[in-house]
Every structure is written in structure tokens, then in C-alpha cells.
PAZAPA-4460 file (N, C-alpha, C; in steps of 0.05 Angstrom, whole numbers, plus 32768, in hexadecimal, padded with zeros to 4 digits):
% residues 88
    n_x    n_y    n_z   ca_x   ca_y   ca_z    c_x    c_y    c_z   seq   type   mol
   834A   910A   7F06   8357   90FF   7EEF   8344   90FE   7ED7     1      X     A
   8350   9106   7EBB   8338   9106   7EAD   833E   90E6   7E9B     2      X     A
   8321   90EA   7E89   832A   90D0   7E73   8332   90D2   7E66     3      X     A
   833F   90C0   7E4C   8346   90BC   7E33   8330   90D7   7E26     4      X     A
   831C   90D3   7E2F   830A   90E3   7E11   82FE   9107   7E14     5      X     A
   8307   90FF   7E37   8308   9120   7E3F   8321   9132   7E40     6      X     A
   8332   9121   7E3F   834E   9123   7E36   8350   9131   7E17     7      X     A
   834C   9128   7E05   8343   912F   7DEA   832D   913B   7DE2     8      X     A
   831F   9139   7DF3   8309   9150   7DF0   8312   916B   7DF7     9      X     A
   8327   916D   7E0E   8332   918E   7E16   8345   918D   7E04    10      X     A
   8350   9181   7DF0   836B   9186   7DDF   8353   9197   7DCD    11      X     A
   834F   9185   7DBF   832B   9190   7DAA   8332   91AB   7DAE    12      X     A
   8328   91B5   7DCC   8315   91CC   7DD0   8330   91E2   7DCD    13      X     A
   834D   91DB   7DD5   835A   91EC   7DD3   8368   91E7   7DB7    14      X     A
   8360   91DA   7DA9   8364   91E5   7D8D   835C   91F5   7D80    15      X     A
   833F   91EE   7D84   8330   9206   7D79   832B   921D   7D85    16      X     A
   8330   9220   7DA3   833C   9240   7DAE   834C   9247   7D98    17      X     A
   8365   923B   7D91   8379   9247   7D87   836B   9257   7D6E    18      X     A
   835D   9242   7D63   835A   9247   7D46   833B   925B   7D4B    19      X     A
   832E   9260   7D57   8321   9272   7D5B   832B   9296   7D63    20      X     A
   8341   9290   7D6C   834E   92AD   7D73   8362   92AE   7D5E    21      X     A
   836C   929D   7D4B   8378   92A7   7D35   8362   92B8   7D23    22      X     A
   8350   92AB   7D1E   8336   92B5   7D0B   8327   92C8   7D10    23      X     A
   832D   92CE   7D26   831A   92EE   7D3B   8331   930A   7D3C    24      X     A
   8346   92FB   7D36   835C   9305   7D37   8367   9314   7D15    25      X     A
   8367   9301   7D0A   8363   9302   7CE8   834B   92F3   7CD3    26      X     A
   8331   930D   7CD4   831A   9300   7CC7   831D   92F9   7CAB    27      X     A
   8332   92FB   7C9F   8335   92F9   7C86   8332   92DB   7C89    28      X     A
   8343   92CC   7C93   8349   92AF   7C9D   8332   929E   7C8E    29      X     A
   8316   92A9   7CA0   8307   9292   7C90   82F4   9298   7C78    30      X     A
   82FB   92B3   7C6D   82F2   92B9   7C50   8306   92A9   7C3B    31      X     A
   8323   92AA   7C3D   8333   929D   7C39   8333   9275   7C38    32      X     A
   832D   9274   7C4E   8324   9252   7C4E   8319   924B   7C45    33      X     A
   82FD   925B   7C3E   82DE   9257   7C32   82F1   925E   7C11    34      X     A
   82F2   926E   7C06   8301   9275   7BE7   830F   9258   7BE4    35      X     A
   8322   9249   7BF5   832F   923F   7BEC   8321   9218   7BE7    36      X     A
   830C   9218   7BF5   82FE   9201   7BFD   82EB   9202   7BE1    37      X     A
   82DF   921A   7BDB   82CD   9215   7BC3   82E5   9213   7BAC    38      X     A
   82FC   921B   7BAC   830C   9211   7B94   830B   91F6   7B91    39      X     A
   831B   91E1   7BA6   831A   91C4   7BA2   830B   91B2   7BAD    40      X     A
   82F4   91C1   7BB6   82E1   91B1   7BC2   82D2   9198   7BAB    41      X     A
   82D3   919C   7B91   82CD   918B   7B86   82E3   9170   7B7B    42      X     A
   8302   9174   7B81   830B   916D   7B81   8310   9149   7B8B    43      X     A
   831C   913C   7B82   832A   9123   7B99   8341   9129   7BA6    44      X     A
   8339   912C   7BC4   834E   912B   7BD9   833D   9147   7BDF    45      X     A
   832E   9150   7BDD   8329   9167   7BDA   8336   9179   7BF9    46      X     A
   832D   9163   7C14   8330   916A   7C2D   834E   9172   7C2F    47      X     A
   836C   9165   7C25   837A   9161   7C23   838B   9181   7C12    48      X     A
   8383   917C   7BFE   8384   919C   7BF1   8375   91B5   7BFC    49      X     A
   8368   91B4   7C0D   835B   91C8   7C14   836A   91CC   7C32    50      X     A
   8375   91BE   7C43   837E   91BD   7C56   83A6   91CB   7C4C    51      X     A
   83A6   91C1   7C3F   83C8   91CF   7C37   83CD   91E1   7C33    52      X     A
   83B2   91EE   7C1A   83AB   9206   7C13   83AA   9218   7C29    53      X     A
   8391   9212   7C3B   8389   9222   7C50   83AE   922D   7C69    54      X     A
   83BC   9214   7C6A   83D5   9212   7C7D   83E8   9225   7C69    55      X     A
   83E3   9221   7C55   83F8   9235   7C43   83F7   9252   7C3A    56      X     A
   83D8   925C   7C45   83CD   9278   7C37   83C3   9284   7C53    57      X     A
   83CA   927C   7C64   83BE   9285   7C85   83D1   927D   7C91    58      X     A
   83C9   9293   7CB1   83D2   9285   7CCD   83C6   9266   7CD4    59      X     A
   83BB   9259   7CC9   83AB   9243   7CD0   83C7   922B   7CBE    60      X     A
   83C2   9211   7CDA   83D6   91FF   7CD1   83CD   91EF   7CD1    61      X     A
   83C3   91D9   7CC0   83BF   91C0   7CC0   83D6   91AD   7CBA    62      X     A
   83DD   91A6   7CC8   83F1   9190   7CD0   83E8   9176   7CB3    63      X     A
   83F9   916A   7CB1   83F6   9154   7C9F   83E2   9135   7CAF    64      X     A
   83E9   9135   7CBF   83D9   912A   7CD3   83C9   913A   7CE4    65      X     A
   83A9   9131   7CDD   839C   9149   7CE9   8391   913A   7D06    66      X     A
   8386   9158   7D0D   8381   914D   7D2F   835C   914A   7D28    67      X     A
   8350   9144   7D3B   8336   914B   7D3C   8326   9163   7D33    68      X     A
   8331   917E   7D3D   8330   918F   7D38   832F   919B   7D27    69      X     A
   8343   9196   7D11   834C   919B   7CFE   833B   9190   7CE6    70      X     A
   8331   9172   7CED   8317   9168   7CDF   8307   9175   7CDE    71      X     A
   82F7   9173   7CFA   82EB   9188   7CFB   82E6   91AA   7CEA    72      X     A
   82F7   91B7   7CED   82FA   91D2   7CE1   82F4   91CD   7CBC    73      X     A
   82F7   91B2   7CB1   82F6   91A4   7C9A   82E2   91A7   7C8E    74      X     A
   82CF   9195   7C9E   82BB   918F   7CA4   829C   91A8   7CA8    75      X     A
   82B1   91C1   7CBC   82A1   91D5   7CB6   829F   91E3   7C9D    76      X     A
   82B0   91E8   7C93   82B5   91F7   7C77   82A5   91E4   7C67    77      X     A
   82A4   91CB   7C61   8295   91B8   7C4F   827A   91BF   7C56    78      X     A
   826F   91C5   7C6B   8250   91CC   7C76   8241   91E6   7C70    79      X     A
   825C   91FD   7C7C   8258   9216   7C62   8253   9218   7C50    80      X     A
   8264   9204   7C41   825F   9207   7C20   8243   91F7   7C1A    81      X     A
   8246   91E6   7C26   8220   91D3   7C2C   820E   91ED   7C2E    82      X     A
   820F   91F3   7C39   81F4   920F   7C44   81F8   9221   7C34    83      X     A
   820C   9225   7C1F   8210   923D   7C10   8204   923D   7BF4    84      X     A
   8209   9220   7BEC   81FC   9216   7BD5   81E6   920C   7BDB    85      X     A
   81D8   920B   7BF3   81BB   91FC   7BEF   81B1   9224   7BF0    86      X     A
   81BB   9237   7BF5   81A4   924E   7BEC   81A4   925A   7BD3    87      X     A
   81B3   9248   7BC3   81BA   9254   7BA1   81A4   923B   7B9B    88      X     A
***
């Protein structure tokens, strides 16, 4: 029987299967995410508009209520753009 947090830890992991074989599948996906993240990344709500954008211009869906995952994936693009501007 598993736990509460290994329970949600395998949801996690098959999210991001999903969203890993969408993006291997169509590499445009995260040139696309990345374009759309430095538009309103300076923004308020920025996470928010960047997530609708991304669900509206891709196979990629961010639900209005996001999962972990989905933070996550957020979260990565915000880190990209972190490492992209610290070599300018």
C-alpha cells in the first residue's frame, strides 16, 4: 500500500512523462514556452499569463488549477530565463 506522498509523488512523475513526450514529440513546444515567458515575465501575475499563453499556443495544458507539476514546469522556465540572463 503506498502513502499519501508516494501517491503524489507517482501522479508528479506521470505528469511529467506526459509532458516530456509531448516536447520530444514537438520541440518547438519549449522554444515556444521560453518566447512566451520572457514576454510577461516581468509582468504581475506573470506565472498566470504565462501559463494560459503557453495552454493556448501548444499541446501543453495548464489547467486553471495547477497540479505540482505544472508548478513545477513554471518554475523551470523562470530558472532558464535565470541562467540566460546571468550570461548577458
Amino acid at each position: 500500500m503506498s502513502t499519501p506522498i508516494e501517491s503524489r509523488q507517482a501522479r508528479v512523475i506521470d505528469e511529467l512523462r506526459v509532458f516530456i513526450k509531448k516536447v520530444l514529440s514537438d520541440p518547438t513546444i519549449a522554444v515556444k514556452s521560453i518566447d512566451i515567458a520572457r514576454k510577461y515575465r516581468s509582468q504581475p501575475d506573470s506565472d498566470e499569463l504565462i501559463a494560459r499563453e503557453i495552454s493556448a499556443n501548444t499541446t501543453i495544458r495548464i489547467p486553471e488549477k495547477w497540479s505540482e507539476a505544472d508548478r513545477m514546469f513554471l518554475e523551470i522556465i523562470d530558472e532558464v530565463l535565470d541562467d540566460e540572463e546571468a550570461l548577458y
